[in-house]
C-alpha positions in Angstrom: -25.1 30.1 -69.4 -26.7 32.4 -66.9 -29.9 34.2 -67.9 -28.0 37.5 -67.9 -25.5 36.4 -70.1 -27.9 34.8 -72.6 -30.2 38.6 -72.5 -26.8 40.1 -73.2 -25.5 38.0 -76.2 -29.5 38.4 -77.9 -28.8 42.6 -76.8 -25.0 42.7 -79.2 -27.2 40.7 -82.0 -30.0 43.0 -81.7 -27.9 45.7 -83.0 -26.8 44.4 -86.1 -30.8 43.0 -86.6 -31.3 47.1 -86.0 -29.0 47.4 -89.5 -31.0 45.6 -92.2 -34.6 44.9 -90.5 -37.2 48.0 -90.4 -37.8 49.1 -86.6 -40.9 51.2 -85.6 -40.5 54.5 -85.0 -41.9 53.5 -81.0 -38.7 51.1 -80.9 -36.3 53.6 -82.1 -37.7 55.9 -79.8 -37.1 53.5 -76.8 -33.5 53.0 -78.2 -32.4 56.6 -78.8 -33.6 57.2 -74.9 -32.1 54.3 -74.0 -28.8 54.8 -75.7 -28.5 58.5 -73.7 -29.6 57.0 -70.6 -26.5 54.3 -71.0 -24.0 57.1 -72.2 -24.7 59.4 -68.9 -24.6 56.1 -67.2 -20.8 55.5 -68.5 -19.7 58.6 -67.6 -21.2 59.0 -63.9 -19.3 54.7 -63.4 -15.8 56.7 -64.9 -16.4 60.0 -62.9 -16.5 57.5 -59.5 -14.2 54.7 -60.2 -11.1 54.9 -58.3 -8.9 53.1 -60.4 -8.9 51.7 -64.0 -8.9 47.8 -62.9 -12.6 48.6 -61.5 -13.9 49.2 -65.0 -12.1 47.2 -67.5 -14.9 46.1 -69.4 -14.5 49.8 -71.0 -13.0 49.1 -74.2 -15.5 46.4 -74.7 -18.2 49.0 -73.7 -16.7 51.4 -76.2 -17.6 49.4 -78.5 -20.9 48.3 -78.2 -22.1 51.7 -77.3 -20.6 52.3 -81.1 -22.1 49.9 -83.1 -25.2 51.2 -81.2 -25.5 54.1 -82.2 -24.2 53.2 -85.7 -27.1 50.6 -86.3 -29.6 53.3 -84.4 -28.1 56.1 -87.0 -28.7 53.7 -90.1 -32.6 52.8 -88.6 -33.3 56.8 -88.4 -31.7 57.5 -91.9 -34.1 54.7 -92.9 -36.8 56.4 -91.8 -36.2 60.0 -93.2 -35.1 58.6 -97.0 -38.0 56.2 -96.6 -40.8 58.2 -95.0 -39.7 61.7 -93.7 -40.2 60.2 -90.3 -37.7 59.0 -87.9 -39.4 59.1 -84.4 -40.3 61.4 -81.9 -37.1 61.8 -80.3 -35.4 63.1 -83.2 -38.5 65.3 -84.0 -38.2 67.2 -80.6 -34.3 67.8 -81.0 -35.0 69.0 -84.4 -37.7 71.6 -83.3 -37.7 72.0 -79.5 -33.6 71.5 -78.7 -32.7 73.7 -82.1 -35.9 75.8 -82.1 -37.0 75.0 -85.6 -34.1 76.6 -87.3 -32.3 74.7 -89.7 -29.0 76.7 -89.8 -28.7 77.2 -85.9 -29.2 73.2 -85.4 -26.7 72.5 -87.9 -24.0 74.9 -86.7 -24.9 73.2 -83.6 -24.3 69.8 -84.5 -21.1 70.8 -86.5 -19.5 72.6 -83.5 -20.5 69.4 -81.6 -18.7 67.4 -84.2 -15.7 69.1 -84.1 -15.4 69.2 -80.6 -15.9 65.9 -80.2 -13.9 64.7 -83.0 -10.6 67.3 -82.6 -10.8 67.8 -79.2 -11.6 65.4 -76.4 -11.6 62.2 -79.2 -8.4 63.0 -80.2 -6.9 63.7 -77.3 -8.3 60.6 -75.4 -6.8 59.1 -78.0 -3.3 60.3 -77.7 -3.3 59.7 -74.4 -4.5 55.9 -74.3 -1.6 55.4 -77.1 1.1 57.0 -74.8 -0.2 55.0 -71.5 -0.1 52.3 -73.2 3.5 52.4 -74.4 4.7 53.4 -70.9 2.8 50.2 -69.0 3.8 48.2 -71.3 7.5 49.5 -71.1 7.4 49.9 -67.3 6.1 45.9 -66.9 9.9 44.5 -66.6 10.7 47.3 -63.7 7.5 46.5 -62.2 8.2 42.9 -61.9 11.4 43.2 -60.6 10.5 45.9 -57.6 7.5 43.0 -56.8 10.4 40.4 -57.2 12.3 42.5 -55.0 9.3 43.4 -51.9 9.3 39.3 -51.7 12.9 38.6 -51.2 12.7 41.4 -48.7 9.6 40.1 -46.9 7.8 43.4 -47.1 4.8 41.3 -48.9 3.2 37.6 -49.0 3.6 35.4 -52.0 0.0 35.8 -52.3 0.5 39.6 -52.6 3.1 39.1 -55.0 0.9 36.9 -57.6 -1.6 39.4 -57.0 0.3 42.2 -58.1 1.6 40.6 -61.1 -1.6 40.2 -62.2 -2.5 43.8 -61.7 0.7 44.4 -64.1 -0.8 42.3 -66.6 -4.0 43.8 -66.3 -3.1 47.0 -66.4 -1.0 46.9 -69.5 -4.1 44.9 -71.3 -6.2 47.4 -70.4 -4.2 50.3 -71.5 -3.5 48.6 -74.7 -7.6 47.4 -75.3 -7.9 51.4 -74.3 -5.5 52.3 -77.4 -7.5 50.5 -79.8 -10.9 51.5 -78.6 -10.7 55.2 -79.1 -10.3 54.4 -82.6 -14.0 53.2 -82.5 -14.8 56.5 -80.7 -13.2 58.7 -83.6 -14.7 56.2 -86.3 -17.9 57.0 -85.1 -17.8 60.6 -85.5 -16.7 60.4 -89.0 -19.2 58.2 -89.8 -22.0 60.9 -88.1 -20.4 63.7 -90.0 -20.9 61.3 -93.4 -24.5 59.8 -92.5 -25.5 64.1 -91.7 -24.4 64.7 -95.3 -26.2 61.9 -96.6 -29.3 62.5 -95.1 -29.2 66.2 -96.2 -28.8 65.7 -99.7 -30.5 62.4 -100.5 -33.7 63.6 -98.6 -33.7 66.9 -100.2 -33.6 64.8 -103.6 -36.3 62.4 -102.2 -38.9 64.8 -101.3 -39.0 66.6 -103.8 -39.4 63.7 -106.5 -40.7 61.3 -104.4 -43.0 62.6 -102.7 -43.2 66.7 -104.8 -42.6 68.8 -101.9 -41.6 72.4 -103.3 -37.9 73.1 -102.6 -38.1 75.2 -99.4 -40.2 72.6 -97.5 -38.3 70.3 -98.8 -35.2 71.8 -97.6 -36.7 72.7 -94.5 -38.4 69.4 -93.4 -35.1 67.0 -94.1 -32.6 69.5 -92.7 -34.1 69.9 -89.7 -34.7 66.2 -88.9 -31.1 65.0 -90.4 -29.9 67.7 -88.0 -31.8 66.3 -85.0 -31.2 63.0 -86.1 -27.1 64.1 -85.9 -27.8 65.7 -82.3 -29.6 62.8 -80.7 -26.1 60.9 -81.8 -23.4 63.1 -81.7 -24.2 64.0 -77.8 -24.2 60.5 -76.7 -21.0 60.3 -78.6 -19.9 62.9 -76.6 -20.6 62.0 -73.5 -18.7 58.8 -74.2 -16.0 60.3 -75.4 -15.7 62.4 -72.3 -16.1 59.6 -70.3 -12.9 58.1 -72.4 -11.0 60.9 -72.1 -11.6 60.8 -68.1 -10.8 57.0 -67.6 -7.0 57.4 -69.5 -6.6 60.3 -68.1 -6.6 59.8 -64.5 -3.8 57.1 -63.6 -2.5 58.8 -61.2 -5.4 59.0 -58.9 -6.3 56.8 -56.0 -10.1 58.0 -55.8 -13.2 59.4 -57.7 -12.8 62.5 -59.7 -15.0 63.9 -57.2 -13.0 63.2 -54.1 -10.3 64.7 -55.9 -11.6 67.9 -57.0 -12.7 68.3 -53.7 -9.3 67.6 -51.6 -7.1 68.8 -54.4 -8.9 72.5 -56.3 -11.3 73.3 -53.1 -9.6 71.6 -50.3 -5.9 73.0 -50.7 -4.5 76.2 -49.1 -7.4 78.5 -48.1 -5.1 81.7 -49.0 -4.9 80.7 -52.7 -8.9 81.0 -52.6 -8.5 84.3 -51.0 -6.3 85.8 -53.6 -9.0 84.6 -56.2 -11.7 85.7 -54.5 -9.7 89.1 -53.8 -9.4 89.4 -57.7 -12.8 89.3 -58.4 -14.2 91.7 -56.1 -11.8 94.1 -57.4 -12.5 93.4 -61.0 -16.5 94.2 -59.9 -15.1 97.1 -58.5 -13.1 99.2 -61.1 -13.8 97.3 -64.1 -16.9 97.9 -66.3 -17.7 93.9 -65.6 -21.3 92.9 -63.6 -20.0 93.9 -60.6 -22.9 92.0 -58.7 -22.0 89.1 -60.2 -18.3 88.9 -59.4 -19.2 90.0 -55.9 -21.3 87.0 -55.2 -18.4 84.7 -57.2 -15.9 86.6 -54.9 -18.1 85.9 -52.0 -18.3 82.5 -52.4 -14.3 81.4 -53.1 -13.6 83.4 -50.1 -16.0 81.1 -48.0 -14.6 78.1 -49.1 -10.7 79.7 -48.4 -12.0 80.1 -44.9 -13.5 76.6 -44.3 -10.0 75.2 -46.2 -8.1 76.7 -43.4 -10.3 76.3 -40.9 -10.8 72.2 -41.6 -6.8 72.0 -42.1 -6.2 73.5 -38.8 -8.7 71.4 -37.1 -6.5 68.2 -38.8 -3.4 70.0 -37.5 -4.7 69.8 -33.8 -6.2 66.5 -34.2 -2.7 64.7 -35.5 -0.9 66.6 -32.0 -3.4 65.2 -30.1 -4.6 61.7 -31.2 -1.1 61.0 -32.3 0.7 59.2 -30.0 4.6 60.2 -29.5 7.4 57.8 -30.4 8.0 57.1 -26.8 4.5 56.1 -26.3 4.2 53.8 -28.7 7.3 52.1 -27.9 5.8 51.5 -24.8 2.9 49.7 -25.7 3.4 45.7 -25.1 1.9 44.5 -28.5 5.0 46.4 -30.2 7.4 43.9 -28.2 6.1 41.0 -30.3 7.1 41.8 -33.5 10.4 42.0 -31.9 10.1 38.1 -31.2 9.8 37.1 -35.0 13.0 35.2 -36.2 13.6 35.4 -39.5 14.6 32.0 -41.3 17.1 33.3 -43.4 19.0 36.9 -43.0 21.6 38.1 -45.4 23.7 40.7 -43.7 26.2 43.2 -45.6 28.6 46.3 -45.0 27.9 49.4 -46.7 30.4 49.0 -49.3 28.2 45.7 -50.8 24.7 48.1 -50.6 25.3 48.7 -54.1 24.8 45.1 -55.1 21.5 44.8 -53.9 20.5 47.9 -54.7 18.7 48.1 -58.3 19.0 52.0 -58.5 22.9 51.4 -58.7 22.6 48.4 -61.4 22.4 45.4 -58.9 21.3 42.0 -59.5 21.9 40.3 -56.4 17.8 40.6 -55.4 17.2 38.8 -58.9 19.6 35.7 -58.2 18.1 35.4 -54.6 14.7 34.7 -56.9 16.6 32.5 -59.4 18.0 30.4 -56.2 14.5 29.9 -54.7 13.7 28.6 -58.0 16.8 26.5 -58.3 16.5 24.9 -54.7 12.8 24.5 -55.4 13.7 22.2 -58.2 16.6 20.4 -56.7 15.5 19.6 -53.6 11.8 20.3 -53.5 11.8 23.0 -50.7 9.6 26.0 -51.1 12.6 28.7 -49.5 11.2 31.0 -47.4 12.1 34.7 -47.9 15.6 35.8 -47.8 15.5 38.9 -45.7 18.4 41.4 -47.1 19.9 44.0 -44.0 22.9 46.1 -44.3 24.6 46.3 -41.1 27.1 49.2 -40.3 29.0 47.2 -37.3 30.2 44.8 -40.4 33.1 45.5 -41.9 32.5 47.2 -45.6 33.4 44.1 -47.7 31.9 41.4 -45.4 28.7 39.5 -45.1 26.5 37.1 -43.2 24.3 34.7 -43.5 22.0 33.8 -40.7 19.4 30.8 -40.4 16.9 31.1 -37.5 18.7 34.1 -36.4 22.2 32.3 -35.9 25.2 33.0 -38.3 25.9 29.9 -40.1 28.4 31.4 -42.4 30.4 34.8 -43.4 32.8 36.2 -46.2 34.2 38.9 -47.8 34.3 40.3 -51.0 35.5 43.2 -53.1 33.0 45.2 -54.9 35.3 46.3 -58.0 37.2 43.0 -58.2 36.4 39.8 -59.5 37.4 36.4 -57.8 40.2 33.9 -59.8 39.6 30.4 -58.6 42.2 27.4 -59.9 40.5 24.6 -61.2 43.3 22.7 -61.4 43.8 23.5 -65.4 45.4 27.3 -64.3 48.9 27.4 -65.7 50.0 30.9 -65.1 50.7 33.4 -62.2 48.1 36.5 -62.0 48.2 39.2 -59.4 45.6 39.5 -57.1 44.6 39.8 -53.5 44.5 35.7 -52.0 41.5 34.6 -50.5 40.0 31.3 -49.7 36.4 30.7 -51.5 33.6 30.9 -49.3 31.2 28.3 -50.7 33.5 25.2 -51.4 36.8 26.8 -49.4 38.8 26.6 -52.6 41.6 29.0 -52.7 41.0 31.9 -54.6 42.3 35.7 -55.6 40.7 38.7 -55.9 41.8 40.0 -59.4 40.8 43.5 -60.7 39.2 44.0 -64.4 42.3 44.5 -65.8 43.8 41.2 -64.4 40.5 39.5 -65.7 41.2 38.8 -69.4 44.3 37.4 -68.3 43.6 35.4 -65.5 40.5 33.9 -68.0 43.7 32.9 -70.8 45.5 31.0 -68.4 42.2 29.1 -67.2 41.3 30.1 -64.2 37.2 30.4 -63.5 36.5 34.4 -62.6 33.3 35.3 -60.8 31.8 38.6 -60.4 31.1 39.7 -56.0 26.8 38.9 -56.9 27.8 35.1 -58.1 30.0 34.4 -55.3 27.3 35.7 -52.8 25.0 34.1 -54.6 26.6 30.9 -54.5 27.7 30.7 -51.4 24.1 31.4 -50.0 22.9 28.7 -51.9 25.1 26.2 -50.5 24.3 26.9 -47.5 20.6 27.0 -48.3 20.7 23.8 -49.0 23.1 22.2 -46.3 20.7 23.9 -43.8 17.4 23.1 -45.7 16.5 20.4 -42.8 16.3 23.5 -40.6 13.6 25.8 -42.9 11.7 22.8 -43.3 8.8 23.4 -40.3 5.1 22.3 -39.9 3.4 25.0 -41.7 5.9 24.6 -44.5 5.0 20.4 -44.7 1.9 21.4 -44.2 1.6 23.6 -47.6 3.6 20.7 -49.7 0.7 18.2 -48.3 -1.6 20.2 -49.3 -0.5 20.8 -52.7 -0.5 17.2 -53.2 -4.3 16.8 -51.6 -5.3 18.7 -55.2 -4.3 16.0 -57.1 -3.8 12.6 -54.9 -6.3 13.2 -52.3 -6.7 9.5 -51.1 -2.6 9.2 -50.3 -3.0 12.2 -47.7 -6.0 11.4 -46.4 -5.0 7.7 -45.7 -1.8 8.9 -44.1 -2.5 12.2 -42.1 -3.4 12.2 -39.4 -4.8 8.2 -39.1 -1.4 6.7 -38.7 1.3 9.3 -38.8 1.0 13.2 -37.6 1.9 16.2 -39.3 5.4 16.2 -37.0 6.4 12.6 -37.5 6.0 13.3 -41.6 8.3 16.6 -41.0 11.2 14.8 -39.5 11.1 12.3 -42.3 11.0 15.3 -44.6 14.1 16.9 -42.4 16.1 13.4 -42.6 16.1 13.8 -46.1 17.0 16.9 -46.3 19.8 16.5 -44.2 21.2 14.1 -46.4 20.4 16.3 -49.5 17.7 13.6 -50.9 14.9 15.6 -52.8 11.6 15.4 -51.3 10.0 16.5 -54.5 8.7 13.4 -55.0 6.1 13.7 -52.4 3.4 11.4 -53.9 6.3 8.4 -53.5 7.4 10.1 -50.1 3.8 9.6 -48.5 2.8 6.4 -50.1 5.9 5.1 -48.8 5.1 6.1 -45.0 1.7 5.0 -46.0 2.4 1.3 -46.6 5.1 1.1 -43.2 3.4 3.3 -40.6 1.7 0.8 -39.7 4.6 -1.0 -38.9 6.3 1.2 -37.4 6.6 4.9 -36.0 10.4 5.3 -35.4 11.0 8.4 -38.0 14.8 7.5 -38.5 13.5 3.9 -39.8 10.9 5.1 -41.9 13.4 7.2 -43.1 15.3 4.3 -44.3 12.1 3.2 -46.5 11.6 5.9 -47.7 15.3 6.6 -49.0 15.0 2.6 -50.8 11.6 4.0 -52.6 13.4 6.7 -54.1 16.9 4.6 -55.5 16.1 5.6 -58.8 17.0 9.5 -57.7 19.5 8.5 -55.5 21.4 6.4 -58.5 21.0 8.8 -60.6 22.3 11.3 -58.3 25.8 9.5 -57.5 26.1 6.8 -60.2 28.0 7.8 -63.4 28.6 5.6 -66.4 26.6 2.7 -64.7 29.5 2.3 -63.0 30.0 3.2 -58.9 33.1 3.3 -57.0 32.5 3.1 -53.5 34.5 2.0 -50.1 32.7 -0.6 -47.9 32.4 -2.2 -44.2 34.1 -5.4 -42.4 31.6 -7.7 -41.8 33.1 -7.5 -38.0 32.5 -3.7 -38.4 28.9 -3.8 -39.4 28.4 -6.9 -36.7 29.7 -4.3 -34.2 27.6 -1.4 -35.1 24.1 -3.2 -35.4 25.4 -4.8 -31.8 25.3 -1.6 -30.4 22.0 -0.9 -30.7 20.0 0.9 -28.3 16.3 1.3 -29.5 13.8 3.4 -26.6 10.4 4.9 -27.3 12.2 8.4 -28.2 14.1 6.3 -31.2 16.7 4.4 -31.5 21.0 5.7 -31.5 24.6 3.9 -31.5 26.1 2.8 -28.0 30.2 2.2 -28.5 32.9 3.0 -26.6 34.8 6.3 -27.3 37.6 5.1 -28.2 36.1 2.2 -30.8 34.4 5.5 -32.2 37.7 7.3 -32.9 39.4 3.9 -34.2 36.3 3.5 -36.7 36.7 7.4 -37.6 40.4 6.9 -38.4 40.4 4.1 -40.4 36.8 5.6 -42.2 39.4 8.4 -43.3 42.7 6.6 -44.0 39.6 3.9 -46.5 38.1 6.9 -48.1 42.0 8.3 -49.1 41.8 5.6 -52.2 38.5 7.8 -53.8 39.8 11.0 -52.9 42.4 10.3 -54.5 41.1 9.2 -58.1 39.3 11.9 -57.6 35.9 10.0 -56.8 33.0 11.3 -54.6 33.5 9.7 -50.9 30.8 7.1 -50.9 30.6 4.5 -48.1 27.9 1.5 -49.2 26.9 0.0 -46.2 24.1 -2.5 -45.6 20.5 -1.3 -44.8 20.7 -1.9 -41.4 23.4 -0.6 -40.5 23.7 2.7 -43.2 21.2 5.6 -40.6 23.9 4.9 -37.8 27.2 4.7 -39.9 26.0 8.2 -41.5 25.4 9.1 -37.6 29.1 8.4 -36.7 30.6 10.3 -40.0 29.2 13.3 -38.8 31.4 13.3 -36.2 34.3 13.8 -38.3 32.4 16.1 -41.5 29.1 15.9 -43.5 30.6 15.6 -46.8 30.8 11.8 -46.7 27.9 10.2 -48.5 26.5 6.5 -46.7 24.5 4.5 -49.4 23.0 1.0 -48.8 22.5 -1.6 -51.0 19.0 -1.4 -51.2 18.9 2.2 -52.6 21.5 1.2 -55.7 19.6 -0.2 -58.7 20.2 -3.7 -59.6 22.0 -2.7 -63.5 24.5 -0.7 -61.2 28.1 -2.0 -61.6 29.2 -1.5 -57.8 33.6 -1.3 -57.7 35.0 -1.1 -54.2 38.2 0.4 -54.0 38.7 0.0 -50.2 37.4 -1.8 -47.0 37.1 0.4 -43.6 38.1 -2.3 -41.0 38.4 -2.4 -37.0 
C-alpha cells in the first residue's frame, strides 16, 4: 500500500477512536475547522465538475464526511455533559456567530435544520432515487444505440467498450447516489436529537453537578449546545447543497459556473433589458429604494448590452471564418476520405429502412452483432464493421451486399411477408409470391401472416425479412472471410496470442516467416472454411516447417493435418465417413503435372484433360448427392491443394480432404471412384 492510502485508512479509523476515546478540546478544535474547510471543499469540486463520472467517489465521500461529524458531535457533547467545555470553536459560534443570545441561536440552528433537512436534503434525495431508476432503466437502450454506432462504423471498438463502461458507471453511481443521501438526512436527525440532548441533560448537569443557579445554568448549556449544533448543522449544509448540485445537473456538459454564465447572463440581451426596464420603473413610481433598484437596473442592462454585443461579434465571426460548402469541397485532404473502401456494405431500398431502424421496432442492427459473434466463434475471424446504407436507386424490396466495395450478392424481400421454404417434409399447397432463397438458393414463397399458421402446419420453415437478411449476410461473410482477413487484422490475432504464448510468436514472426506469408496461410484456411481459432496450433505449426519451407500453399497443407481433430469433427458423423476417391492413374497424373517456381507452385494439364476430370468429378460425386451425403473427395496429401484447385473450376461447394487430416478411429466408406 501507498503512503497515502495507509494516512487514509488510519484517517476513517480515527473517527470512530473520536467516539469512545476523550479528545482535547485543541484537537476538536482542529477537527471542527477542519471538517468546514473539507465541506466548502466538496462543494467548490461539485460546483466545477463537468460531469458526474469526474467525482464518483461522492457517495463514499458522503459518508465519511457523516460519520465525521457524527463522531465530532458525540466528542463536543462529551465535553459539555462532562465539563461545560467543548472547545473554542463552538464557544465563538455560541457568542460571536449568535451574539450571546440563547433564543436567536437556537431559532437559528432550527431554521438551519429544517432547511437542510425538508428542503435541499430531501429533495437531493428524491432526485438521486428518480435518476437512478431512469439510468438504470435507460442501460438496455443505451447499449443497443452503442451496439448500433459500431455496426455503423461511426465509432471504434475501443470507443464502444469505453462507453459501456460509462453506462455501467453511470448507473453505479446514480444508484451509490440513492443510498447516500440517506446518510445526509440521518445526519440531521441525529443533530436535531444530540441539540435536545445536550439541552436538557446539561441543564440537569449543572445545576446538580456542578450547583449553578437555574438561569446560568440555562444560559451557559444553551448557548454552547446551540453552537455546538451550528458548527455541525452548516457543514451539513454545505454538503447537502453540494448533493443536491451533483444529482441535479445531468444534463450539463460543464461547471455550474460556465453555465450560469452562457445560459442566465449569456442568453438574449433583450430579456435583460426588459428586467432591467422593470426595475427602474419600480424605483420610479413605487415606494421601493429607488436608488437601489436603479443601480440593480443599471447593471442588468449592461450585461443585456454586452450579451448582444458578444453574440453579434460570434455572428460575424461564423460568416467570416466559416468556410462555404464549396470551399471546403475543394480542399484536397477532403478527397481522401473519399478513397476509404469499406470491407463490408449492406445496401437497402427505402421500403427495408424500417428493419434497421430501432425507432420503428427493428432488430436487424442487433443480429449484425449476434453474427459478428457467431463468425468469431466459428471461424475465428474478428468481422470488421458492417456498414448499413440505404440507397434510393435500389429497388424498395432489394438489397446488397458488398465486400471491398464490389457486390458479392443481392436479394429481395417483402417487408410484411414472411418467407415459406420446403424442407422436403412440406405436404401441402400455400399461396404465396415464389421466390428462390438467397443464402442457400432453395426455392421459397413469400407468404403473408395470415398464410403463416398454415404454411407452419403443413411443415414448411417460415422466416421473418431480418432472419433471411441476416442469414444470407452471414453466409456470405463467411464464404468471403479469406478476403476481410488483411495484415492489420493478423496482426491483432498475433498479438492477442503474444499475451499469453509469447515465445510461439516471437520464434515465428518475423525470424522465419513475415507478417504476409502468416496471412495467406490464415486466407487458405479461410477459404476452405477451416477455423483459424486455434492460433496457438496454427503458429506452432508454421513454427516447426518454416524452416523447411516458405511456399504458403504447402504450409498450408501442415497446417490443415495439425488441425484433423477440427476438421473430423467438422465432416465426420457417427465415426463413420462416406467419401468418393481418386484413380491411382488420376492422382499419378496430377502430382505429374507439377509446376513449382519461386512465386509457388500450380497444376499444368491440358484443357481438355481438365474438363474430362471435371466431368467425371461430377458424374462420382452423383452417388453422395444422392444419399444425401456432403460431397467429400479424400485425396492423398500430395495431391489434395491442387485437386481443391481444379474443383473450383466447376463450384466451391465440394469439400477435398486427405488422408492425413482424418483421425485414425475414422471408419472411411467410399461410395465412388473419379477416374480418367
Amino acid at each position: 500500500m501507498k503512503l497515502g492510502d495507509i494516512l487514509i485508512a488510519i484517517a476513517v479509523i480515527g473517527m470512530v477512536i473520536l467516539i469512545i476515546v476523550p479528545i482535547p478540546t485543541g484537537v476538536i478544535d482542529f477537527l471542527l475547522s477542519f471538517n468546514i474547510a473539507i465541506s466548502i471543499l466538496i462543494l467548490l469540486i461539485s460546483m466545477y465538475s463537468a460531469d458526474a463520472l469526474e467525482i464518483t467517489v461522492f457517495p463514499s465521500l458522503l459518508l465519511l464526511t457523516t460519520l465525521l461529524r457524527l463522531s465530532l458531535n458525540l466528542s463536543t457533547t462529551k465535553g459539555i455533559l462532562l465539563n461545560g467545555d467543548a472547545g473554542r470553536v463552538v464557544e465563538a459560534f455560541g457568542h460571536f456567530v449568535i451574539g450571546g443570545n440563547a433564543v436567536v441561536g437556537f431559532v437559528i440552528f432550527f431554521i438551519i435544520v429544517l432547511i437542510n433537512f425538508l428542503v435541499i436534503t430531501k429533495g437531493a434525495e428524491r432526485v438521486a432515487e428518480v435518476a437512478a431508476r431512469f439510468t438504470l432503466d435507460a442501460m438496455p437502450g443505451k447499449q443497443m444505440a452503442i451496439d448500433a454506432d459500431l455496426n455503423a462504423g461511426l465509432i471504434t471498438e475501443e470507443d464502444a467498450r469505453k462507453r459501456r463502461k460509462d453506462v455501467q458507471r453511470y448507473a453505479d453511481f446514480y444508484g451509490a447516489m440513492d443510498g447516500a443521501t440517506k446518510f445526509v438526512k440521518g445526519d440531521a436527525i441525529a443533530g436535531i436529537v444530540i441539540t435536545f440532548i445536550n439541552i436538557s441533560a446539561g441543564f440537569v448537569i449543572g445545576m446538580v453537578t456542578f450547583g449553578l443557579p437555574f438561569q446560568e445554568a440555562i444560559y451557559k448549556y444553551t448557548i454552547l449546545t446551540v453552537g455546538d449544533g451550528l458548527v455541525g448543522q452548516i457543514p451539513a449544509l454545505l454538503i447537502s447543497t453540494a448533493t443536491g448540485l451533483v444529482v441535479t445537473r445531468s444534463a450539463s456538459e460543464a461547471n455550474l459556473g460556465e453555465d450560469l454564465r452562457v445560459q442566465i447572463f449569456g442568453t438574449n440581451g433583450t430579456i435583460l433589458y426588459i428586467v432591467g426596464g422593470f426595475l427602474i420603473l419600480l424605483g420610479v413610481f413605487t415606494p421601493l429604494p429607488g436608488i437601489i433598484n436603479f443601480v440593480l437596473g443599471g447593471v442588468f442592462i449592461f450585461f443585456g448590452y454586452r450579451s448582444s454585443s458578444v453574440i453579434k461579434e460570434t455572428e460575424v465571426e461564423e460568416e467570416l471564418g466559416s468556410p462555404s460548402e464549396a470551399e471546403d469541397m475543394r480542399r484536397p485532404e477532403n478527397v481522401l476520405e473519399l478513397l476509404k473502401v469499406d470491407d463490408i456494405e449492406l445496401e437497402f431500398g427505402y421500403g427495408l429502412i424500417p428493419l434497421a431502424d430501432t425507432s420503428q421496432g427493428g432488430d436487424l442492427l442487433d443480429r449484425i452483432v449476434m453474427i459478428r459473434r457467431q463468425v468469431a466463434m466459428e471461424l475465428g475471424l474478428v468481422v470488421p464493421v458492417v456498414r448499413l446504407r440505404d440507397n434510393i436507386q435500389l429497388n424498395p424490396n432489394e438489397y446488397i451486399i458488398k465486400v471491398k466495395g464490389v457486390v458479392v450478392s443481392k436479394g429481395e424481400v417483402y417487408f410484411d411477408h414472411y418467407l415459406a421454404m420446403d424442407s422436403g417434409m412440406g405436404d401441402g399447397d400455400i399461396e404465396g409470391i415464389d421466390t428462390v432463397e438467397p443464402a442457400f438458393g432453395l426455392p421459397a414463397k413469400w407468404i403473408t401472416e395470415s398464410e403463416r399458421e398454415k404454411a407452419e402446419i403443413y411443415g414448411y420453415t417460415v422466416v421473418d425479412p431480418p432472419s433471411v437478411i441476416a442469414t444470407h449476410l452471414t453466409e456470405i461473410i463467411k464464404r468471403k472471410s479469406y478476403e476481410l482477413l488483411g495484415r492489420q487484422d493478423v496482426d491483432l490475432l498475433v498479438q492477442n496470442v503474444r499475451e499469453e504464448y509469447p515465445v510461439v510468436v516471437d520464434e515465428l514472426i518475423p525470424k522465419l516467416l513475415s507478417l504476409g506469408e502468416v496471412q495467406k496461410v490464415l486466407a487458405n484456411l479461410l477459404r476452405e472454411q477451416v477455423s483459424i481459432r486455434d492460433m496457438v496450433s496454427i503458429l506452432e505449426t508454421l513454427a516447426d516447417y518454416a524452416p523447411v519451407t516458405h511456399d504458403t500453399d504447402l504450409l498450408t497443407e501442415y497446417v490443415r493435418q495439425r488441425l484433423a481433430g477440427y476438421i473430423t469433427e467438422k465432416y465426420v458423423s457417427n465415426n463413420v465417413i462416406k467419401v468418393v476417391t481418386l484413380s491411382n492413374n488420376l492422382e499419378e497424373l496430377v502430382m505429374n503435372s507439377i509446376n513449382k517456381t519461386e512465386t509457388g507452385s500450380y497444376v499444368n494439364l491440358d484443357p481438355n484433360n481438365v474438363q474430362m476430370i471435371l466431368n467425371n468429378t461430377f458424374k462420382a460425386l452423383e452417388s453422395l448427392t444422392s444419399i444425401g451425403e456432403q460431397p467429400i473427395i479424400l485425396t492423398s496429401p500430395i495431391v489434395r491443394f491442387y485437386f481443391k484447385k481444379l474443383t473450383e473450376q466447376m463450384t466451391e461447394d465440394i469439400i477435398v480432404l486427405s488422408y492425413n487430416e482424418i483421425e485414425a478411429s475414422v471408419e472411411i466408406q467410399s461410395v465412388g471412384v473419379v477416374n480418367l
